[in-house]
SEFIZA-3560 file (N, C-alpha, C; in Angstrom, 3 decimals):
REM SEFIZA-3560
<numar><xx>-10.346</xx><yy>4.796</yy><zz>17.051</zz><atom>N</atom></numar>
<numar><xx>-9.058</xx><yy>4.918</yy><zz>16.397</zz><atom>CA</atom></numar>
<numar><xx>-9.276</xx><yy>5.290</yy><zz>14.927</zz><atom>C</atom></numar>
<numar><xx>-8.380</xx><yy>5.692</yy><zz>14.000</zz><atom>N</atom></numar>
<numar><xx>-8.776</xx><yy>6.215</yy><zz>13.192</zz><atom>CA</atom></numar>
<numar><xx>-7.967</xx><yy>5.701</yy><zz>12.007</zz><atom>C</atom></numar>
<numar><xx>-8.609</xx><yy>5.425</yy><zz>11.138</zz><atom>N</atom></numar>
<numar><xx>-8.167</xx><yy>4.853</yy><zz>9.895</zz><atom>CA</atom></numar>
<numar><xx>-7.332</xx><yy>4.582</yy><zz>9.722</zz><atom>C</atom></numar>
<numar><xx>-5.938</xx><yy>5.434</yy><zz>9.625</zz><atom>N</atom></numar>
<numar><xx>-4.394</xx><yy>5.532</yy><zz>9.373</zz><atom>CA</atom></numar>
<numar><xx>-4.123</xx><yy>4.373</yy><zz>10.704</zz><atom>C</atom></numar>
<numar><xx>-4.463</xx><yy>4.788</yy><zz>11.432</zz><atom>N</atom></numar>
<numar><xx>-3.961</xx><yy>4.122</yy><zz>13.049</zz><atom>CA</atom></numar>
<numar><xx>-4.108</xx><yy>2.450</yy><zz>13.079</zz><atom>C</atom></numar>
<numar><xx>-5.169</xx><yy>2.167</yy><zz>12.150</zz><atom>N</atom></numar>
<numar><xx>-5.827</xx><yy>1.157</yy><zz>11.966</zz><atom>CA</atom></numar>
<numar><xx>-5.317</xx><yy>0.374</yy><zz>11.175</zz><atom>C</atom></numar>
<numar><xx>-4.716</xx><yy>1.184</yy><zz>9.881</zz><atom>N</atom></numar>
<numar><xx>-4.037</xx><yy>0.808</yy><zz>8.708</zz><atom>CA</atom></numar>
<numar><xx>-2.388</xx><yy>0.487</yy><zz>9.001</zz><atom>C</atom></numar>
<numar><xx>-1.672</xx><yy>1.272</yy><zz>9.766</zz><atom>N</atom></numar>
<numar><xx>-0.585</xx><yy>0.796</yy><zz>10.475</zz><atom>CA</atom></numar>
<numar><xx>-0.530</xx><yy>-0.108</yy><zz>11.132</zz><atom>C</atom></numar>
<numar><xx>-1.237</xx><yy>-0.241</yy><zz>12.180</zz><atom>N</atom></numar>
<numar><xx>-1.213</xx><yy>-1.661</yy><zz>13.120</zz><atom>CA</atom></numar>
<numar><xx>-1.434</xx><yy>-2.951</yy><zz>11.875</zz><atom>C</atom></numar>
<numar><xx>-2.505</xx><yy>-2.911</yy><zz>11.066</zz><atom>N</atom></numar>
<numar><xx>-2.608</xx><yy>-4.246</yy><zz>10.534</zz><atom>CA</atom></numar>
<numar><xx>-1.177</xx><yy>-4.424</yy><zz>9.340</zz><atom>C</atom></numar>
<numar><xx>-0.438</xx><yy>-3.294</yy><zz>9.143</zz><atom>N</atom></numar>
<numar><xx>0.880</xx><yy>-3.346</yy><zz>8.368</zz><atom>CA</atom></numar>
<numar><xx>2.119</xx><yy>-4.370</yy><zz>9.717</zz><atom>C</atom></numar>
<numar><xx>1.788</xx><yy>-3.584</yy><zz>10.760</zz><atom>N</atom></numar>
<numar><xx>2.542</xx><yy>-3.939</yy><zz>11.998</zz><atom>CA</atom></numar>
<numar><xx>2.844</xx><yy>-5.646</yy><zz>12.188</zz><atom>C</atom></numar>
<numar><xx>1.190</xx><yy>-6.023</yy><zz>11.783</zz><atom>N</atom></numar>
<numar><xx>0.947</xx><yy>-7.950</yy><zz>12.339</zz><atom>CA</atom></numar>
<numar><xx>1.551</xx><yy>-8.649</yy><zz>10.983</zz><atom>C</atom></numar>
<numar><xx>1.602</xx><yy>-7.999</yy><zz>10.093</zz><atom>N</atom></numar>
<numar><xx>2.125</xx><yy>-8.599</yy><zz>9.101</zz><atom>CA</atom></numar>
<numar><xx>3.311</xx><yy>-9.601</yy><zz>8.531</zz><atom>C</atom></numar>
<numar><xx>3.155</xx><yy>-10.496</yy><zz>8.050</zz><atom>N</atom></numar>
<numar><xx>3.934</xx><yy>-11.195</yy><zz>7.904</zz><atom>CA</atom></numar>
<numar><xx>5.004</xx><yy>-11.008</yy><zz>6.968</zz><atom>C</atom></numar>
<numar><xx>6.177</xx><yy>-11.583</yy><zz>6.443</zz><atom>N</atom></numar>
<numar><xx>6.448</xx><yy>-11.392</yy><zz>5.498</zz><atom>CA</atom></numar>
<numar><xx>6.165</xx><yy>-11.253</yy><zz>3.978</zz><atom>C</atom></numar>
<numar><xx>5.189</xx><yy>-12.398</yy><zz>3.961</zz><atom>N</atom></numar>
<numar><xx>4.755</xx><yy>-13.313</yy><zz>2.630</zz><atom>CA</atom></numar>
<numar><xx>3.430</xx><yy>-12.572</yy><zz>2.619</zz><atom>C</atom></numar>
<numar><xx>2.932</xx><yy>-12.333</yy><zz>3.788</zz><atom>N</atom></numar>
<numar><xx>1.660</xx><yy>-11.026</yy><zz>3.508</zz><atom>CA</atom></numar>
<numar><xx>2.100</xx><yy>-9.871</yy><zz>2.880</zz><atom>C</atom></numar>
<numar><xx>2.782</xx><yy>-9.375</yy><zz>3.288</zz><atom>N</atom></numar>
<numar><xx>3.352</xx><yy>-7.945</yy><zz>2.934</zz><atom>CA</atom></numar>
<numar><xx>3.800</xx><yy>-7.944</yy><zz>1.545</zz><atom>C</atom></numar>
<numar><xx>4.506</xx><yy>-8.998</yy><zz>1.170</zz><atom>N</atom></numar>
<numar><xx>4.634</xx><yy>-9.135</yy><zz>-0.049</zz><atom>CA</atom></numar>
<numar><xx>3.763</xx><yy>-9.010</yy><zz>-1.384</zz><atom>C</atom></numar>
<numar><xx>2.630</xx><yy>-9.636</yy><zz>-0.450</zz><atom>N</atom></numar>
<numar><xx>1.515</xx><yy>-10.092</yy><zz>-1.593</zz><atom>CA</atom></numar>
<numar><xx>0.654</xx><yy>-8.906</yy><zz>-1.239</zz><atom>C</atom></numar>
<numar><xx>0.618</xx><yy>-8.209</yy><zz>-0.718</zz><atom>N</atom></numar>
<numar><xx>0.095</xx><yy>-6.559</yy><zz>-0.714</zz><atom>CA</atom></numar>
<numar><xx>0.462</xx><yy>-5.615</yy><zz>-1.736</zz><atom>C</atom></numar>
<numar><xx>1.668</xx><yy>-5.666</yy><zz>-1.345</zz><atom>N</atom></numar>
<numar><xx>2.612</xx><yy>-4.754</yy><zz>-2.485</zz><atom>CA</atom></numar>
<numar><xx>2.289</xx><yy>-5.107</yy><zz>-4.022</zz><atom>C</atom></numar>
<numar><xx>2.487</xx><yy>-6.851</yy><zz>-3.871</zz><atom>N</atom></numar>
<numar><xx>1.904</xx><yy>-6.558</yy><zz>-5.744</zz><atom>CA</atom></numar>
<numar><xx>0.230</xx><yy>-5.918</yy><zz>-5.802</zz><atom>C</atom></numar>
<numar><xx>-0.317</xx><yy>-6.374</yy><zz>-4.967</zz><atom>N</atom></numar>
<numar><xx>-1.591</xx><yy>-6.129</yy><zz>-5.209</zz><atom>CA</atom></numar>
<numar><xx>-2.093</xx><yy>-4.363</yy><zz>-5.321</zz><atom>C</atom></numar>
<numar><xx>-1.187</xx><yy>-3.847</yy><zz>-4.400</zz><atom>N</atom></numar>
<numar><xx>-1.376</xx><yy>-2.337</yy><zz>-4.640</zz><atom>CA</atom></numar>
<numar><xx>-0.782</xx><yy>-1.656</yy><zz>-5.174</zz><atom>C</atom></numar>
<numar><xx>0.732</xx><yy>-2.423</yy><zz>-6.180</zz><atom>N</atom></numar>
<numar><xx>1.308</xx><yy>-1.653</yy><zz>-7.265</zz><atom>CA</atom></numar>
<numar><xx>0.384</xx><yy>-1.906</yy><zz>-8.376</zz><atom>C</atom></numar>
<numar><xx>-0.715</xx><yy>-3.049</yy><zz>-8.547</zz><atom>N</atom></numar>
<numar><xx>-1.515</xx><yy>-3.445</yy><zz>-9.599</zz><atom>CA</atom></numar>
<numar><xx>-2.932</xx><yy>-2.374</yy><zz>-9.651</zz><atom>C</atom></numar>
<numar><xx>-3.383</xx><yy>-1.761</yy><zz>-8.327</zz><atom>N</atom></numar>
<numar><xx>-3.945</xx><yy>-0.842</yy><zz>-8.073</zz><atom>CA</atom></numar>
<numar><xx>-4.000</xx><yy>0.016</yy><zz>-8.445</zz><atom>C</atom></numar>
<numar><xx>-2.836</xx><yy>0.979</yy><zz>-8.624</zz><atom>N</atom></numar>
<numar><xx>-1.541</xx><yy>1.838</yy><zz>-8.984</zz><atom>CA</atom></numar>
<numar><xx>-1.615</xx><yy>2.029</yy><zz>-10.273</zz><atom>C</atom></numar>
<numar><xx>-1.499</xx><yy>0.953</yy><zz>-11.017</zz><atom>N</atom></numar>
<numar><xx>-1.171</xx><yy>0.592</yy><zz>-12.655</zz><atom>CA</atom></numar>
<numar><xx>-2.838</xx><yy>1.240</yy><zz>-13.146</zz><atom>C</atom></numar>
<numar><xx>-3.849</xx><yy>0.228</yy><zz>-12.399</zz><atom>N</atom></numar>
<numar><xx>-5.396</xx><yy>0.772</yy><zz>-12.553</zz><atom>CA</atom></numar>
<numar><xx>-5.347</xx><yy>1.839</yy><zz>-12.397</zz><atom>C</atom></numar>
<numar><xx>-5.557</xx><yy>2.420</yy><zz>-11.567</zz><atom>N</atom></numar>
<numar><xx>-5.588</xx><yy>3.820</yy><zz>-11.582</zz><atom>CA</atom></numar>
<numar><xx>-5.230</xx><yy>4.987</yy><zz>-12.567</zz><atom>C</atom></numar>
<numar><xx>-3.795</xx><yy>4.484</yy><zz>-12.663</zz><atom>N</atom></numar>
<numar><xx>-3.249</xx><yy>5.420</yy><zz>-13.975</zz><atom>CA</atom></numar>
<numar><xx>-3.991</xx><yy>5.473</yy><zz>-15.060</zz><atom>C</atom></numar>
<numar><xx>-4.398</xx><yy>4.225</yy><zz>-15.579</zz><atom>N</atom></numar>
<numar><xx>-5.085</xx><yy>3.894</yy><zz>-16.374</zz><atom>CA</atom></numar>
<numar><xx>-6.410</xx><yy>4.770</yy><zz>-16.589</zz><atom>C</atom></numar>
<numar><xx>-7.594</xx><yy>4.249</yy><zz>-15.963</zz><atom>N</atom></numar>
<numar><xx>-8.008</xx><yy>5.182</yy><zz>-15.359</zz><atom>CA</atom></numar>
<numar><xx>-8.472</xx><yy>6.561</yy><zz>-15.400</zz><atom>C</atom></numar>
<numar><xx>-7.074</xx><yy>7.054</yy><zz>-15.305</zz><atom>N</atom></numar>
<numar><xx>-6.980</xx><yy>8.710</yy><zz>-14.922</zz><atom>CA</atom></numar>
<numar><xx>-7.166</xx><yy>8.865</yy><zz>-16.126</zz><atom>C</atom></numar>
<numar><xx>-6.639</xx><yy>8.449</yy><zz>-17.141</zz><atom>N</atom></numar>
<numar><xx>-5.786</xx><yy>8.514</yy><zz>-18.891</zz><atom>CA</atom></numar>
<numar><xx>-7.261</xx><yy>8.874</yy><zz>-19.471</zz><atom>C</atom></numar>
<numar><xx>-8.126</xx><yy>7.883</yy><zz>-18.546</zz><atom>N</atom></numar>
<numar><xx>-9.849</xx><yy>7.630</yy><zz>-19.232</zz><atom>CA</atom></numar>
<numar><xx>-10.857</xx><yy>8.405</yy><zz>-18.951</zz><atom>C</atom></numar>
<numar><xx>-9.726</xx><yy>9.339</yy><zz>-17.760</zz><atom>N</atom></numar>
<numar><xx>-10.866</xx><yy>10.697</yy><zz>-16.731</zz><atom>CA</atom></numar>
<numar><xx>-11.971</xx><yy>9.874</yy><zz>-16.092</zz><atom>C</atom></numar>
<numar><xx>-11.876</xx><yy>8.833</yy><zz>-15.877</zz><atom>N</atom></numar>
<numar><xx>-12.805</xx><yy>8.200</yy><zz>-14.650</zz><atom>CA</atom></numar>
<numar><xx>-12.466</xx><yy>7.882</yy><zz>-13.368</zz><atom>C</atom></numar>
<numar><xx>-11.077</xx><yy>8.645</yy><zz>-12.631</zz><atom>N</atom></numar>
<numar><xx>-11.018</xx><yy>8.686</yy><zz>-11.680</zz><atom>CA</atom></numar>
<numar><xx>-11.552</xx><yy>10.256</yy><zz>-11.039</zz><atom>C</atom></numar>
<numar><xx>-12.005</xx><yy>9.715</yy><zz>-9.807</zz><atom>N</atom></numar>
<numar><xx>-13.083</xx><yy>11.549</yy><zz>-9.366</zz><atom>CA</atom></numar>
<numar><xx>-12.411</xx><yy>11.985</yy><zz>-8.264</zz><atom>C</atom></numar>
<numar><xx>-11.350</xx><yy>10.656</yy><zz>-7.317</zz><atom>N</atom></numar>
<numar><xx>-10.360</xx><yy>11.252</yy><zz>-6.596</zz><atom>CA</atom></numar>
<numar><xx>-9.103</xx><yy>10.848</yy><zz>-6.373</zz><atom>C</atom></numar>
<numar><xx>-8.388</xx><yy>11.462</yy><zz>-6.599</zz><atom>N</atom></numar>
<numar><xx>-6.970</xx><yy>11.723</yy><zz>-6.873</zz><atom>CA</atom></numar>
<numar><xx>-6.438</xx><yy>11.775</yy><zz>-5.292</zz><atom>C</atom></numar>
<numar><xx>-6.714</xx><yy>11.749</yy><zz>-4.722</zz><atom>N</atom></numar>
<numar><xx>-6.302</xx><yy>11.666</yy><zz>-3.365</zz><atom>CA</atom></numar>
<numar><xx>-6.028</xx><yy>9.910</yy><zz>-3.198</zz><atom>C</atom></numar>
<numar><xx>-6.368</xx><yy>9.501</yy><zz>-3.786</zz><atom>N</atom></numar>
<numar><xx>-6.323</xx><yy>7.774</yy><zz>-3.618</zz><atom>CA</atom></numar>
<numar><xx>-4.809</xx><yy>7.124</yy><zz>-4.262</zz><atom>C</atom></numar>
<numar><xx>-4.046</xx><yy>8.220</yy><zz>-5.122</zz><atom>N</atom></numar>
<numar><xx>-3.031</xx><yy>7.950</yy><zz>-5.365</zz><atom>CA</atom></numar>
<numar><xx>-2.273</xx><yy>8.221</yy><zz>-4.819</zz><atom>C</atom></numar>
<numar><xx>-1.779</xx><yy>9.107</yy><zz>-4.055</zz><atom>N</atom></numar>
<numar><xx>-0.937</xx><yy>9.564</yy><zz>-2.800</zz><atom>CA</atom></numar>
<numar><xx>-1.105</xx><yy>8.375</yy><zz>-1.379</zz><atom>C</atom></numar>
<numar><xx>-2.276</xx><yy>8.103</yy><zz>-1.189</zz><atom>N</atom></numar>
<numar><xx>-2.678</xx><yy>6.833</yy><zz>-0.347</zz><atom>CA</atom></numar>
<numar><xx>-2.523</xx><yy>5.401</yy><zz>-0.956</zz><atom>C</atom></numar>
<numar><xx>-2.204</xx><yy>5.390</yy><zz>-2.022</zz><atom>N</atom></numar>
<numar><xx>-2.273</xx><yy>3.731</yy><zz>-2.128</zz><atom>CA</atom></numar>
<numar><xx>-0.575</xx><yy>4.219</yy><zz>-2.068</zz><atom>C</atom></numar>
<numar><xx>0.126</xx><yy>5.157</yy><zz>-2.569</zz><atom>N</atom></numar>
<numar><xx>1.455</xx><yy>5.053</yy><zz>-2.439</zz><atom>CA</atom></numar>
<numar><xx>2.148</xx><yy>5.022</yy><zz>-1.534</zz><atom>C</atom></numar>
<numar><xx>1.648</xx><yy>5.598</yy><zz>-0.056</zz><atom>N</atom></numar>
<numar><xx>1.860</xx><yy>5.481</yy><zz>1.089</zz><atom>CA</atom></numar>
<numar><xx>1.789</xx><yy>4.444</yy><zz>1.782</zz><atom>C</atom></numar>
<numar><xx>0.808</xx><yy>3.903</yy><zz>1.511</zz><atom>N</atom></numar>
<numar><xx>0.515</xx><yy>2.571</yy><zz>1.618</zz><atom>CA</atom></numar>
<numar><xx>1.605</xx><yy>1.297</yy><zz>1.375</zz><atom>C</atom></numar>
<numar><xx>2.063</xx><yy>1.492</yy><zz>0.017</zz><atom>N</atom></numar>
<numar><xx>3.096</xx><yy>0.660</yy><zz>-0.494</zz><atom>CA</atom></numar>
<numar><xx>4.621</xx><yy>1.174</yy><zz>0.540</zz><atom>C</atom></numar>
<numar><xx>5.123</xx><yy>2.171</yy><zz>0.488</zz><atom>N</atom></numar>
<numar><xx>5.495</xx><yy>2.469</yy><zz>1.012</zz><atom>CA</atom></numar>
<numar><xx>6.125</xx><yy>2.110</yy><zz>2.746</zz><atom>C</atom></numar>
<numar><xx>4.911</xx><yy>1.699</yy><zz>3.135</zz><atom>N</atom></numar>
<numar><xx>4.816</xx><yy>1.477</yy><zz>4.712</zz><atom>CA</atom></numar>
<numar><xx>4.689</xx><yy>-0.078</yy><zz>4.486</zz><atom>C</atom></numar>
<numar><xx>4.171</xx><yy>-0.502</yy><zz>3.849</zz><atom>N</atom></numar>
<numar><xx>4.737</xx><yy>-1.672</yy><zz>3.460</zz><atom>CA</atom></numar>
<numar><xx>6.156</xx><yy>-2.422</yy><zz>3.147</zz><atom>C</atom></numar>
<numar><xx>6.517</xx><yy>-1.736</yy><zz>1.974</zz><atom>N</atom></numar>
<numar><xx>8.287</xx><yy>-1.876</yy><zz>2.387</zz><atom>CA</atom></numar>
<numar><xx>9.223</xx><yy>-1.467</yy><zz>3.381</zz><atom>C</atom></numar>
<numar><xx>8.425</xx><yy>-0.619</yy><zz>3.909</zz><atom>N</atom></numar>
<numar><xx>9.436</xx><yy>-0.700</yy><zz>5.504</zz><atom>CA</atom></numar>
<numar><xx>9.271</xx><yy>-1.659</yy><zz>6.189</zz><atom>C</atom></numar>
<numar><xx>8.080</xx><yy>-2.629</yy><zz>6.496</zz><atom>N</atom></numar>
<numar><xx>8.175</xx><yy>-3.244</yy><zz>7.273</zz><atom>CA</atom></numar>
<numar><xx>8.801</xx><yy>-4.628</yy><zz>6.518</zz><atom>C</atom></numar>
<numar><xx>9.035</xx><yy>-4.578</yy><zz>5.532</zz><atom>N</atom></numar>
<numar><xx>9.837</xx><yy>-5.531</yy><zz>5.016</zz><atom>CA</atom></numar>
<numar><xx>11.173</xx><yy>-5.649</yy><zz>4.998</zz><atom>C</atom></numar>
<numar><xx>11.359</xx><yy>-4.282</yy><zz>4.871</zz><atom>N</atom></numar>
<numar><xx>12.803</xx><yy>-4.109</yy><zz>5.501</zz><atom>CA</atom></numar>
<numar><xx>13.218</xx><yy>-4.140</yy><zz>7.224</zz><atom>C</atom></numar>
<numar><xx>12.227</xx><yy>-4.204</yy><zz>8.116</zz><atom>N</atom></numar>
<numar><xx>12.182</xx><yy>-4.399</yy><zz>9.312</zz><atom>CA</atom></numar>
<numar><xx>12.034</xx><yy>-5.701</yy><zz>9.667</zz><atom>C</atom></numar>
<numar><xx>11.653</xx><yy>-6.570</yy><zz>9.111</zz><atom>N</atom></numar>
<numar><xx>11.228</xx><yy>-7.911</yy><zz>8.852</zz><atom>CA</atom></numar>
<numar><xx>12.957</xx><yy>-8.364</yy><zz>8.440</zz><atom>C</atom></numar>
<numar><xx>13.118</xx><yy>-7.908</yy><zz>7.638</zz><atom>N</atom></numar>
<numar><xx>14.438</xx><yy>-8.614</yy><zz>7.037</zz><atom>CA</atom></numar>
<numar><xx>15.755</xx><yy>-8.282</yy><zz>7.664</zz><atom>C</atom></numar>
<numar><xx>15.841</xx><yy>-6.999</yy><zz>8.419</zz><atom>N</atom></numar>
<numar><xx>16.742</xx><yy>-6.816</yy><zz>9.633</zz><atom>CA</atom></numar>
<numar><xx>16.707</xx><yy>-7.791</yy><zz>10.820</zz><atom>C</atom></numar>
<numar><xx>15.522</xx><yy>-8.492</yy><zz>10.977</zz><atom>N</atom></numar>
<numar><xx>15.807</xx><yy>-8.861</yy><zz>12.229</zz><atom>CA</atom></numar>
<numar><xx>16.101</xx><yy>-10.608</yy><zz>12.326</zz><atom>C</atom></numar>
<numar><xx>16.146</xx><yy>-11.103</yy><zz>11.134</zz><atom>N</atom></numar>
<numar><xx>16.731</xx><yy>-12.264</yy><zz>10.725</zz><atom>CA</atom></numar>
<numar><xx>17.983</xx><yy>-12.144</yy><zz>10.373</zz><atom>C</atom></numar>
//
């Protein structure tokens, strides 16, 4: 299976209070990064489009989480 596939399912088992504590952790990621970039010591830029996706698929399932209560 392949990475993404891998990375969805473990978004899937997620809890609420997990998911939560993801999101800060990879908007704090996010913040690094920028940072970072500012300093030209990031070498791939592809990691920002993926941690954002990331967050992303995260708040959906929070919003899927919170629909069904």
């Amino acid at each position: 299976m392949s990475k993404l596939n891998d990375r969805r399912k473990e978004i899937s088992d997620m809890s609420a209070r997990e998911a939560q504590n993801q999101v800060k952790e990879l908007r704090l990621k996010l913040f690094n990064l920028r940072l970072q970039q500012q300093r030209g010591e990031v070498k791939n830029s592809r990691v920002f489009a993926q941690t954002r996706k990331d967050i992303a698929r995260l708040l959906q399932r929070l919003t899927v989480l919170e629909s069904e209560q």
